[in-house]
ROGUSE-788387 format. One record per residue: x, y, z of N, C-alpha, C in turn. Coordinates in steps of 0.001 Angstrom, whole numbers, plus 524288, in hexadecimal, padded with zeros to 5 digits. Example, Ala and Ser with C-alpha at 12.3 -4.5 7.8 and 13.67 -1.06 7.14 Angstrom:
BEGIN
833867E9C681E788300C7EE6C81E78833907F31C81E78832327F73681BA8835667FBDC81BE4832648001E81EBE
//
This chain:
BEGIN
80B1480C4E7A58480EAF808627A7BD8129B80B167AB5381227809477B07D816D580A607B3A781C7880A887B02B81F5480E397B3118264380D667B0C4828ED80AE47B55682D26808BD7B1FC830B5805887B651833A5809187BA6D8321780F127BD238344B8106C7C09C830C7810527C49482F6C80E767C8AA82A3080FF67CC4582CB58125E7D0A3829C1815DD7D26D8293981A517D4F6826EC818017DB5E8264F814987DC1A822F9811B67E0C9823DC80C247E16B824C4809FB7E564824D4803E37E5E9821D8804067E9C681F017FF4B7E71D819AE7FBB77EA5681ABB7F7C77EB7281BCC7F67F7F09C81E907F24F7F2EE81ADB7EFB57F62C818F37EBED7F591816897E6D37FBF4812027E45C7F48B80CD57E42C7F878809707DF8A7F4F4807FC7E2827F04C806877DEF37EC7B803E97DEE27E6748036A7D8EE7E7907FDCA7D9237E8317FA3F7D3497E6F47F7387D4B67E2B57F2E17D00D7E4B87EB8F7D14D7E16A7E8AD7D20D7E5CE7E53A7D6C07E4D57E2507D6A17E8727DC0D7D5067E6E67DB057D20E7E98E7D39D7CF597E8197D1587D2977ECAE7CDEC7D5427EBDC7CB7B7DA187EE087C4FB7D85C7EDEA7C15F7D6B67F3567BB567D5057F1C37B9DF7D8C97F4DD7B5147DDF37F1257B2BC7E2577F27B7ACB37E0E67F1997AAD17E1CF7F5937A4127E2917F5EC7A3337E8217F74D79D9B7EAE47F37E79CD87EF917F427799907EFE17F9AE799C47EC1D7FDB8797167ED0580083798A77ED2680604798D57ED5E80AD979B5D7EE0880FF679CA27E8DC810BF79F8B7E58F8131C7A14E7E156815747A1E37DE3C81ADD7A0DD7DB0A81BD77A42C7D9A5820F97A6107D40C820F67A75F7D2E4825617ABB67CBBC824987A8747C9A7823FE7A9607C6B9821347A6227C0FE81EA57A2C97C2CD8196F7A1717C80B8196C79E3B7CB0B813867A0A47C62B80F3B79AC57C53780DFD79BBA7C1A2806DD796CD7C55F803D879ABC7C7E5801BA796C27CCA07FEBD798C77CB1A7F6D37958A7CEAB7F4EC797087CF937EF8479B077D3717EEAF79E017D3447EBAD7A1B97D8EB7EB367A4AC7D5287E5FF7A9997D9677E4477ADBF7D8F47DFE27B2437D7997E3997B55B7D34A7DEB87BAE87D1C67E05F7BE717D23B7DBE37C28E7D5287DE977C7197D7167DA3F7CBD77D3B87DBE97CF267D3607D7C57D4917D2267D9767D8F87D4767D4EC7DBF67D7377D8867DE6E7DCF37D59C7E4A77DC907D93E7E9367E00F7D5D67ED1F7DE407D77D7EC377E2537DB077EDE97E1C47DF897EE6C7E5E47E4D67F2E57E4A57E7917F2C27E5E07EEDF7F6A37E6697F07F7F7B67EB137F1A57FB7F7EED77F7587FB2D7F32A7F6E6800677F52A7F4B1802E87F24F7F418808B47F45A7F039805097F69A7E98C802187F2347E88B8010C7F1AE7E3487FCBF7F6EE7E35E7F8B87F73E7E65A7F4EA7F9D67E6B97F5FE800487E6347FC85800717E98C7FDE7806B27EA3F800A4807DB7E61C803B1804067E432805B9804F17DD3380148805DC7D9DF7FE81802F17DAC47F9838043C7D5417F711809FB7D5757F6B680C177D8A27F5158107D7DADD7F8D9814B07DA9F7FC67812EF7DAD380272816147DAFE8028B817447D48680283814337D10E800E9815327CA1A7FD208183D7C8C57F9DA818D77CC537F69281C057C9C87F643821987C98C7FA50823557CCEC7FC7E828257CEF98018F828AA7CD09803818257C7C879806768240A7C72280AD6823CB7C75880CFC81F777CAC6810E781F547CE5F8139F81ABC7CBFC81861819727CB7E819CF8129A7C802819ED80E787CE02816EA80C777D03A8191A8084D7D3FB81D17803997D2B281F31802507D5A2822397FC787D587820887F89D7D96A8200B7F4B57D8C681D4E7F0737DC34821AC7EDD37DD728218D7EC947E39A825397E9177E64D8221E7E3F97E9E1820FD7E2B27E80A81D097DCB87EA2E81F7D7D7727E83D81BC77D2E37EA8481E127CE567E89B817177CC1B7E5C8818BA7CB0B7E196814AB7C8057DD548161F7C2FC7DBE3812B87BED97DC318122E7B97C7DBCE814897BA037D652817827B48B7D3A3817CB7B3C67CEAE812E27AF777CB7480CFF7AFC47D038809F97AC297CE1D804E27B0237C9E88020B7AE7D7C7F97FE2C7B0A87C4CC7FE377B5C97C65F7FB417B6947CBDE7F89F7B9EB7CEDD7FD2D7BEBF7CE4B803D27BCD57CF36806997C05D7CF638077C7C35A7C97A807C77C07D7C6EB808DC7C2927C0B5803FF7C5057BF2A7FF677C44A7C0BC7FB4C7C7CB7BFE07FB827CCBA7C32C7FC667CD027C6E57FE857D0707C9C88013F7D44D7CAAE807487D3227C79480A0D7D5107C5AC8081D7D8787BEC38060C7D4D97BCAA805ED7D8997B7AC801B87DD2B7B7237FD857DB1F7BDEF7FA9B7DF9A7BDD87FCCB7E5397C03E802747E4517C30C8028B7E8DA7C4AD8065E7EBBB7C16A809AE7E88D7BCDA808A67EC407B92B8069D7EE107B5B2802CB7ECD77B6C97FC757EF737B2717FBE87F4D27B3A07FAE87F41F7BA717FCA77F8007BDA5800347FCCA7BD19804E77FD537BA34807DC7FF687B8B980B028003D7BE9980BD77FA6F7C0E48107E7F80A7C6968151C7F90C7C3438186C7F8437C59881E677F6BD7C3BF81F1A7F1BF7C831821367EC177C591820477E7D57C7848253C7E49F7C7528287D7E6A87C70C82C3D7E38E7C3D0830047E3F47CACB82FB17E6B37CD20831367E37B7D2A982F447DF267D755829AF7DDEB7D3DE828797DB0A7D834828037D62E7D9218290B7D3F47DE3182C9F7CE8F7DDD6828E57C9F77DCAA82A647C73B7D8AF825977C2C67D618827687BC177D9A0823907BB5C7DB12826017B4787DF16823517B2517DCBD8261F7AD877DC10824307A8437D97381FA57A4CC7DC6D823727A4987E245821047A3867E55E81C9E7A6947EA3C81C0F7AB007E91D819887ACBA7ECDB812C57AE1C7E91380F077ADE87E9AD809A87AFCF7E7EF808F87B60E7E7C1804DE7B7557E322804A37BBDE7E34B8017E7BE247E852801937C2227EC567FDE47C2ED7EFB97F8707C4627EE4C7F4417C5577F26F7F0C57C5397F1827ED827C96B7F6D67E9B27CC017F52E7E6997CF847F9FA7E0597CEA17F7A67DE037CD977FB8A7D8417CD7D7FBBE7D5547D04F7FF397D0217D3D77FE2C7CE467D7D1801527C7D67D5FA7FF4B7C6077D6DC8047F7C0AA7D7668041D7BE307DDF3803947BA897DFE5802BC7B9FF7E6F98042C7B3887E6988027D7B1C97E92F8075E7AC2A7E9DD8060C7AB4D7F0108054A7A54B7F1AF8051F7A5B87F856806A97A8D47F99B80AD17A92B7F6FA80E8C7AA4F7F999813807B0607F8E7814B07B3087F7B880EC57B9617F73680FF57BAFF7F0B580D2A7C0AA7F101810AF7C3387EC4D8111B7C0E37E7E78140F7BF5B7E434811BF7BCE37E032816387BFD87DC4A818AE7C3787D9BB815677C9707D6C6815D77CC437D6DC812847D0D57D643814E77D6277D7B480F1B7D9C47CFE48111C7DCAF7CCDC80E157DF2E7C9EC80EA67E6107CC4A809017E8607CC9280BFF7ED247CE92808347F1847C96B809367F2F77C7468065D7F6557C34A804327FACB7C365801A77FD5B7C635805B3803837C87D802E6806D17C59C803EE807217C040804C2809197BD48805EE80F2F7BD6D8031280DBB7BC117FE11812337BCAC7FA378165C7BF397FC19813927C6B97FB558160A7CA0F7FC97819877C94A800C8819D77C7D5804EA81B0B7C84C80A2D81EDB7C3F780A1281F7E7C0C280649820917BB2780746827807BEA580249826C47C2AD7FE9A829A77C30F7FB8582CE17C6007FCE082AE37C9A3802FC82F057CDE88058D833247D209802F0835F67CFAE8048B839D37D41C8029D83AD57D2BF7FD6583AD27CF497FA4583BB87CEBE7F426839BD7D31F7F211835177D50E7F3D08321A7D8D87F03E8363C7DEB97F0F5838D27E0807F3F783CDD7E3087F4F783F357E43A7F1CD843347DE5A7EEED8477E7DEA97EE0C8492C7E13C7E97F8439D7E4B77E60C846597E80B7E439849DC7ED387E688847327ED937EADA849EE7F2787ED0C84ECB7F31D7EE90852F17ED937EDF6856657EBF17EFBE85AE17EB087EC2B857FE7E8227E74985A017E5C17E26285C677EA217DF5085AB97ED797DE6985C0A7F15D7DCD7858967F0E77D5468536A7EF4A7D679850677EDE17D33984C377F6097D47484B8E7F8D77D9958499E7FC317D9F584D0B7FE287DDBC850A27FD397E096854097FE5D7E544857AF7FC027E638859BE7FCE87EA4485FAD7F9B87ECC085DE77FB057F1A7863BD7F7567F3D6862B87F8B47F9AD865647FE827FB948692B7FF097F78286D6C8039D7F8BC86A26808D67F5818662C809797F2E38635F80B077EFE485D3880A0A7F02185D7280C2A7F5558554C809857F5788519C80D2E7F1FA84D3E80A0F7F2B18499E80D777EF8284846811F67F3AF846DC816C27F071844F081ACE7F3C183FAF81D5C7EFF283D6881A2B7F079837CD81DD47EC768332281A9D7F04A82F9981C337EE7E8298181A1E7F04282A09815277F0F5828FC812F97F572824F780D4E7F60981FD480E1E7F77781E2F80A877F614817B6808657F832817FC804737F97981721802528015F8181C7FECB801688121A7FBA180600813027F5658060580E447F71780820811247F0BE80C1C80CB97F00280FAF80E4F7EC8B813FF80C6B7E6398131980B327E4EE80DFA80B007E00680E5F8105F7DD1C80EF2815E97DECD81023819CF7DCC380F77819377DB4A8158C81E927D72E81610820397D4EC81CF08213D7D91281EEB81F5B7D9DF8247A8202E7DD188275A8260E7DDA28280C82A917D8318280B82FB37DA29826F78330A7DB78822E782E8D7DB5F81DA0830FF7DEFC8191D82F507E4F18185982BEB7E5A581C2D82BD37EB6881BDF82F1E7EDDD81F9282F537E9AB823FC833187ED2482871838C27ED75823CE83AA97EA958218883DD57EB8B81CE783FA77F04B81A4C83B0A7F0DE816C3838EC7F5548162983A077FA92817EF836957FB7281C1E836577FE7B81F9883B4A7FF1582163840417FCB182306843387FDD48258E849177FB988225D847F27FA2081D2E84CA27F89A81AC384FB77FD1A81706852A87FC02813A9854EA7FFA8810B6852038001080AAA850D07FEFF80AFB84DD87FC78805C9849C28018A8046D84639803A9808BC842748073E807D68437880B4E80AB1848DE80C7280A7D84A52810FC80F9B84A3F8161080D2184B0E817F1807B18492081B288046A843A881C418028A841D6817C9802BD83C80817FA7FFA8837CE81B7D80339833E881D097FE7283076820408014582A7C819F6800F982C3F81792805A3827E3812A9808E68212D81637808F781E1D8135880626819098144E8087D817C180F62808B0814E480F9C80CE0814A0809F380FEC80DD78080D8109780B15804DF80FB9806F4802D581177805967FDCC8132D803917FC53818B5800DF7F83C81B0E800197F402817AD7FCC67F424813A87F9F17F03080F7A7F4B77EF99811357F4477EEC4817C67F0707EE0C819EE7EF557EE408209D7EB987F05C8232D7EBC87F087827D57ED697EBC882C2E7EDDF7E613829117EF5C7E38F82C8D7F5747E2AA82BA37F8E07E5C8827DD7FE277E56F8264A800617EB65829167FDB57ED1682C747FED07F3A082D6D802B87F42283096804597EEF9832ED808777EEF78366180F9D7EE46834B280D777ECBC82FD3811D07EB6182CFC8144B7F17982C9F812577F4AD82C15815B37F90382AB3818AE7FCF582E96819517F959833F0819257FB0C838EB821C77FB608376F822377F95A832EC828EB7FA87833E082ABF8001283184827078009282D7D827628084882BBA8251480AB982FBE821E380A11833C88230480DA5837768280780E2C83BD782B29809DC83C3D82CB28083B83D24833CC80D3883D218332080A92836F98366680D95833DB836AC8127C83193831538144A833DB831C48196B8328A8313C81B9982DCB82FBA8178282997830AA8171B8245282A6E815D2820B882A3781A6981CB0825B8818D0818038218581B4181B0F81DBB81B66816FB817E881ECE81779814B581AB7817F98117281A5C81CA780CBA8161181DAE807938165681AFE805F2814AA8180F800458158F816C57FCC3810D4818DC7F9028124681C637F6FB80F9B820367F26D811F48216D7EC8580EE1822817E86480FBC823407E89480F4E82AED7E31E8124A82D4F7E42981241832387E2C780E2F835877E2AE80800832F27E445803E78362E7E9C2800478369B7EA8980359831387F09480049830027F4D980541834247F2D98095B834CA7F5EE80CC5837E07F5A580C4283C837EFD68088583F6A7EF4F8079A844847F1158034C8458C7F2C97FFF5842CB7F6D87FB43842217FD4A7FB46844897FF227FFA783F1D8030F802718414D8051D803FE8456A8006F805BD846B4802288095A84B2A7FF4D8065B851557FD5A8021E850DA7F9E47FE32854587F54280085858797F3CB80533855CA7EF258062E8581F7EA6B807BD852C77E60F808CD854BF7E10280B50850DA7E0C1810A6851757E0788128D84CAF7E0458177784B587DB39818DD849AE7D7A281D9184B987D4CC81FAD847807D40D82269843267D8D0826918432D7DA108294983E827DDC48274E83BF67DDFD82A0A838637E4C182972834AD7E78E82DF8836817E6E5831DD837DA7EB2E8361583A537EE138338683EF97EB21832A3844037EDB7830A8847F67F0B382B9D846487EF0B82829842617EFFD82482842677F86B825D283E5F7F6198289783B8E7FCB78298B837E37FFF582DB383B927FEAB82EF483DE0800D883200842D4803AD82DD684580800A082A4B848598036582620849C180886823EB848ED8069D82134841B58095281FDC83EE980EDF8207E83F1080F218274183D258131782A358402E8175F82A49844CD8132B82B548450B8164482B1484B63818DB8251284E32816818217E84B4F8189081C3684CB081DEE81A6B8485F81FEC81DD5844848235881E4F8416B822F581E4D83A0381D2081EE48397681D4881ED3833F681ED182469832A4821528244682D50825B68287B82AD181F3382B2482A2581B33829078266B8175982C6B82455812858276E822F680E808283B825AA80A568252B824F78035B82782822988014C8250381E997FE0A826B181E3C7F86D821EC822137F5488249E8226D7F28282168824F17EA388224D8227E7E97481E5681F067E3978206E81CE77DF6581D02822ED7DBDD81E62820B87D6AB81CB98247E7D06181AE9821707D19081A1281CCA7CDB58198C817FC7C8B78203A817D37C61D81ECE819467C5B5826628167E7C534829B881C1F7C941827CE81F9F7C91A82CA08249C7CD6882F07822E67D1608327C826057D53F8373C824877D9D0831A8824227DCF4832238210D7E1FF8318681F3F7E5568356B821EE7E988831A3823637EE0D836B8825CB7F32C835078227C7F6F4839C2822CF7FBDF837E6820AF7FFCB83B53823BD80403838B982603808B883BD48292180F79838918278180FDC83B868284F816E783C098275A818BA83BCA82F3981DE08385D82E5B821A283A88832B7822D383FE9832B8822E9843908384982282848E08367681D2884D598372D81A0D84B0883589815D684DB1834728135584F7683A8A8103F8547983A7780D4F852A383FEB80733851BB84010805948512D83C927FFFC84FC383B1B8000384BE4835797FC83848BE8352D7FBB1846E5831B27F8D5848A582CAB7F9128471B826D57F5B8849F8824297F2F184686821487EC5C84930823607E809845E4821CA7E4AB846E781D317E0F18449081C7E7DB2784368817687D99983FD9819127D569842B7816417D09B83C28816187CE6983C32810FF7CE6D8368C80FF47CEBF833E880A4B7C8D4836D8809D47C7B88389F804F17C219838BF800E47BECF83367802FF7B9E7835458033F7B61D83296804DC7B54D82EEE7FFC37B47682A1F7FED27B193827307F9F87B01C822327FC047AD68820367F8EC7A9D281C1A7F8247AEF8817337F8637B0BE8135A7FB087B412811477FA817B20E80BDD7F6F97B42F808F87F3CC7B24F805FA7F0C47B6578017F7F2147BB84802297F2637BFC27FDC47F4827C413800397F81F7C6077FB2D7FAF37CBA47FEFB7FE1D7CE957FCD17FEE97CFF17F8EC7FCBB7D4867F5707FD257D8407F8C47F87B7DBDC7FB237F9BB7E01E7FD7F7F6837DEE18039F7F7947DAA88021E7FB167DBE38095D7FC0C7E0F780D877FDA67E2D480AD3801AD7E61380BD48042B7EBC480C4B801317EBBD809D37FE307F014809377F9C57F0E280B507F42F7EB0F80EAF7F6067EACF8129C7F10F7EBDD817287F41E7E9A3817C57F8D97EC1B81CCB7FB947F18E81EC47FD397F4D2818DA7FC7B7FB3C81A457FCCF7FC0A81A567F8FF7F9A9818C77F3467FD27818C27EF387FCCD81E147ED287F82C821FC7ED287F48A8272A7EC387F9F68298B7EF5A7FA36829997F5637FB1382C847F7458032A82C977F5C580654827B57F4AF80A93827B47F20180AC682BF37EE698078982A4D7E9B68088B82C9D7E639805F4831757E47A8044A8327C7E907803CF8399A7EAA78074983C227EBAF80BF383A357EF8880F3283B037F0898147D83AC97EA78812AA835B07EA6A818488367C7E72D817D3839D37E1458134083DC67E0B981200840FE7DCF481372846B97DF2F814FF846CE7E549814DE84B6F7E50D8111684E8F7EA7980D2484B2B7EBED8092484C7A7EFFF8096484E887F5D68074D851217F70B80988853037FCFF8076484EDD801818097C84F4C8073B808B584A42809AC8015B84A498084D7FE4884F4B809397FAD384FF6809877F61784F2C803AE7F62F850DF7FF917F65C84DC77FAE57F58D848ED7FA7D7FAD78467C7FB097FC3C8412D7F9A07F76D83DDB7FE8C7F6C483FD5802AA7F2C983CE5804057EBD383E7B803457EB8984128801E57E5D1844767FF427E579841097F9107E98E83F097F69F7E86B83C317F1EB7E9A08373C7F16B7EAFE8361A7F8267EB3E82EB87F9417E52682E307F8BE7E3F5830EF7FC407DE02830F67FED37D9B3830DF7F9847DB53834547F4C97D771834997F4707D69B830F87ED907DC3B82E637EDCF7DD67828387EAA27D9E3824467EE017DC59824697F3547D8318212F7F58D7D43281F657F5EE7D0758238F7F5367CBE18245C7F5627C95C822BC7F1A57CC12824B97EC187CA408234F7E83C7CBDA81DA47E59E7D02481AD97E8107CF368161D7E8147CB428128F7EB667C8F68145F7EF917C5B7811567F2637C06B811BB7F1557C092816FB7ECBD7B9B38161B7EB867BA718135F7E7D77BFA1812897E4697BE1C80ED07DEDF7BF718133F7DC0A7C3F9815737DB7B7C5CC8176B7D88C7CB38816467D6327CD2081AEB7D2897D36B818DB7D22D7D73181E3B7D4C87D98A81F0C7D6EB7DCF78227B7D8E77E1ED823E77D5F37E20A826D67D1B87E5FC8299E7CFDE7E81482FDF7D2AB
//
């Protein structure tokens, strides 16, 4: 069982995610055979769960329905060993919801329904304020994990308020068509990007072929420190500062799913870091959590 001090806040979505996988290649319109799951996900929720297993205490900062879906929801993520007791419960708002198709050959469509979320804004905050985990005269300064299903003007918030001006921000997209949202931490100069190389060609409004040129970019367009994956081509990682980037390439495997990949590779690569890991390390054992979550494994 988690203890009531956590070491990490996981801030944006915790839905359900219903996930339909066929072992076989796909394309639009495919009506194939395959398995359908429905499991609590989300990439706040996804990088905490992952974050425990490396054993880290997370805290969840989201908004959860007070209908069925949410109270099931809630008591699964502390099964989980979450710490839950900040996150904001609406009467009126529904629990969210994400749906993904994935054949062999990947992601086929994703629909994410964060409606709630987005609709609950800054409430989900107000611990940081209340003086329930922070003040305003007293911000938090430890780990976030944060990710971009929020309004693009609660992250510019964020990003540029007092609230997270201590804190050590790691920041993620949620998804390549949300990649723009995170255009106010570059902005600001502020938090670590973890970003694949279309959500970085987003960013940055051109196409990239690598991940080196591409977090180079990054850089240079004002992120403090961005990592940038490419699914199994070289991974790069750079700091403001640096004059080269530092790369890997993920272990070759058999991929079996990949929806949460990406969110096992920031949560791996966090809590590499926050054990102790060098920049170089800490990304040699994102990579190779990764990996072993995408063949169907578990990543400790």
């Amino acid at each position: 069982m988690a203890s009531e001090k956590p070491d990490i806040l996981c801030i944006s979505s915790v839905l359900w995610d219903i996930i339909g996988r066929a072992k076989m290649a796909m394309q639009q319109g495919a009506d194939v055979p395959g398995r359908i799951t429905r499991l609590p996900g989300g990439v706040a929720l996804n990088i905490a769960v992952t974050l425990t297993r490396f054993g880290m205490t997370p805290d969840l900062l989201t908004a959860i329905g007070k209908d069925a879906e949410g109270h099931e929801l809630v008591t699964a993520c502390k099964a989980r060993g979450l710490l839950t007791n900040h996150i904001y419960r609406s009467e009126d708002l529904p629990t969210d919801i994400y749906m993904a198709v994935e054949g062999a050959n990947g992601l086929i469509a994703a629909i994410a329904d964060a409606h709630s979320l987005e609709a609950a804004g800054k409430k989900i905050l107000a611990p940081l304020s209340d003086g329930r985990i922070a003040t305003e005269n007293h911000p938090y300064d430890g780990l976030v994990a944060l990710d971009g299903n929020l309004t693009v003007d609660l992250l510019s918030d964020i990003a540029h308020g007092p609230l997270f001006a201590q804190a050590d921000l790691r920041i993620a997209p949620a998804s390549p068509g949300k990649a723009d949202r995170l255009l106010p931490f570059l902005r600001a100069e502020r938090g670590t990007l973890y970003v694949n190389l279309e959500e970085a060609g987003t960013l940055c409004q051109t196409l990239f072929t690598d991940s080196a040129t591409a977090v180079k970019e990054l850089v240079s367009r004002g992120a403090k420190r961005a990592l940038v994956t490419d699914g199994g081509n070289l991974t790069a990682e750079m700091r403001r500062g640096d004059t080269e980037p530092r790369v890997n390439t993920p272990p070759q495997v058999l991929v079996t799913r990949v929806t949460g990949a990406g969110d096992t590779f920031m949560a791996a690569h966090i809590a590499a870091e926050a054990g102790g890991a060098s920049d170089t390390a800490a990304l040699r054992d994102a990579l190779e959590a990764a990996a072993t979550y995408v063949s169907g494994g578990t990543p400790r």
